[in-house]
N, C-alpha and C positions, 0 to 999 in steps of 0.2 A: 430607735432611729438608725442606731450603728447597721443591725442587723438588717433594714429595708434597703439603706445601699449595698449591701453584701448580696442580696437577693437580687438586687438590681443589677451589680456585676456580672453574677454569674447566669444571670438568664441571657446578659445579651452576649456574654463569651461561649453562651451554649448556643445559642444561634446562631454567631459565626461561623462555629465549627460544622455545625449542620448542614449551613449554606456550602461549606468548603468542600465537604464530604465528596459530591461528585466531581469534583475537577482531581480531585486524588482518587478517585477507583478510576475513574473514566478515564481512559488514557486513547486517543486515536492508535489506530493500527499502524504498526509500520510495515512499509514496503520492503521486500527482501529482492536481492537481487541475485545469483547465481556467476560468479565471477570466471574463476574457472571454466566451467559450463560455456561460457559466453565467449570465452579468448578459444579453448579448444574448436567451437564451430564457427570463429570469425565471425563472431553477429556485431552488425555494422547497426546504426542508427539510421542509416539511407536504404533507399531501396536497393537492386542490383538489375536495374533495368525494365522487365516490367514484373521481375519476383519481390514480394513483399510477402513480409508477415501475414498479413490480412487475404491472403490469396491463398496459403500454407494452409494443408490437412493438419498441421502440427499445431496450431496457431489455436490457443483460447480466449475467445474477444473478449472484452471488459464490459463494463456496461452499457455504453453508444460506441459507435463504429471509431472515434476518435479517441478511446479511452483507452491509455494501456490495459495488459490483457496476459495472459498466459502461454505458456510452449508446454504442450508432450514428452519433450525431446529435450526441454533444460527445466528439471527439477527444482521447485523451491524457487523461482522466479516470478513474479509479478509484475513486471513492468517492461513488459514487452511492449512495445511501440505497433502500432499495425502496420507504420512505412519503414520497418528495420528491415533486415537481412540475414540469414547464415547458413551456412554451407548445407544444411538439414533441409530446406527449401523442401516441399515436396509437394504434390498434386495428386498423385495415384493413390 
């Protein structure tokens, strides 16, 4: 009998840990931002009148038109705003 609840035990502490399994490998991505990168080109979170992000050759959109997104021009960033700003602005 000792030995049935011992089995009982550890099958459902082995099931726990099972279930647990993907909340510990799985971890979401994080967001990196490029600081430096962003104070040297003054990149603003506003537009600069009618330059935005989203207008910018440098500019890598996210997944919908309102999703941060990527720059060329600031390495190692991902949250780029598509109504931000910075001095790298470009069109040509």
């Amino acid at each position: 009998m000792d030995t049935n609840l011992n089995r009982r035990r550890f099958l459902q502490t082995a099931s726990v840990a099972l279930a647990l399994i993907p909340l510990v490998v799985i971890r979401p991505a994080r967001a990196n931002t490029n600081a430096p990168a962003r104070a040297q080109l003054k990149y603003q979170n506003t537009p600069n009148n009618e330059m935005s992000c989203a207008s910018c050759l440098e500019f890598i959109p996210g997944k919908s038109a309102k999703d941060l997104g990527g720059c060329k021009v600031i390495p190692d960033d991902d949250e780029i705003a598509p109504n931000a700003y910075c001095t790298s602005w470009n069109t040509m």
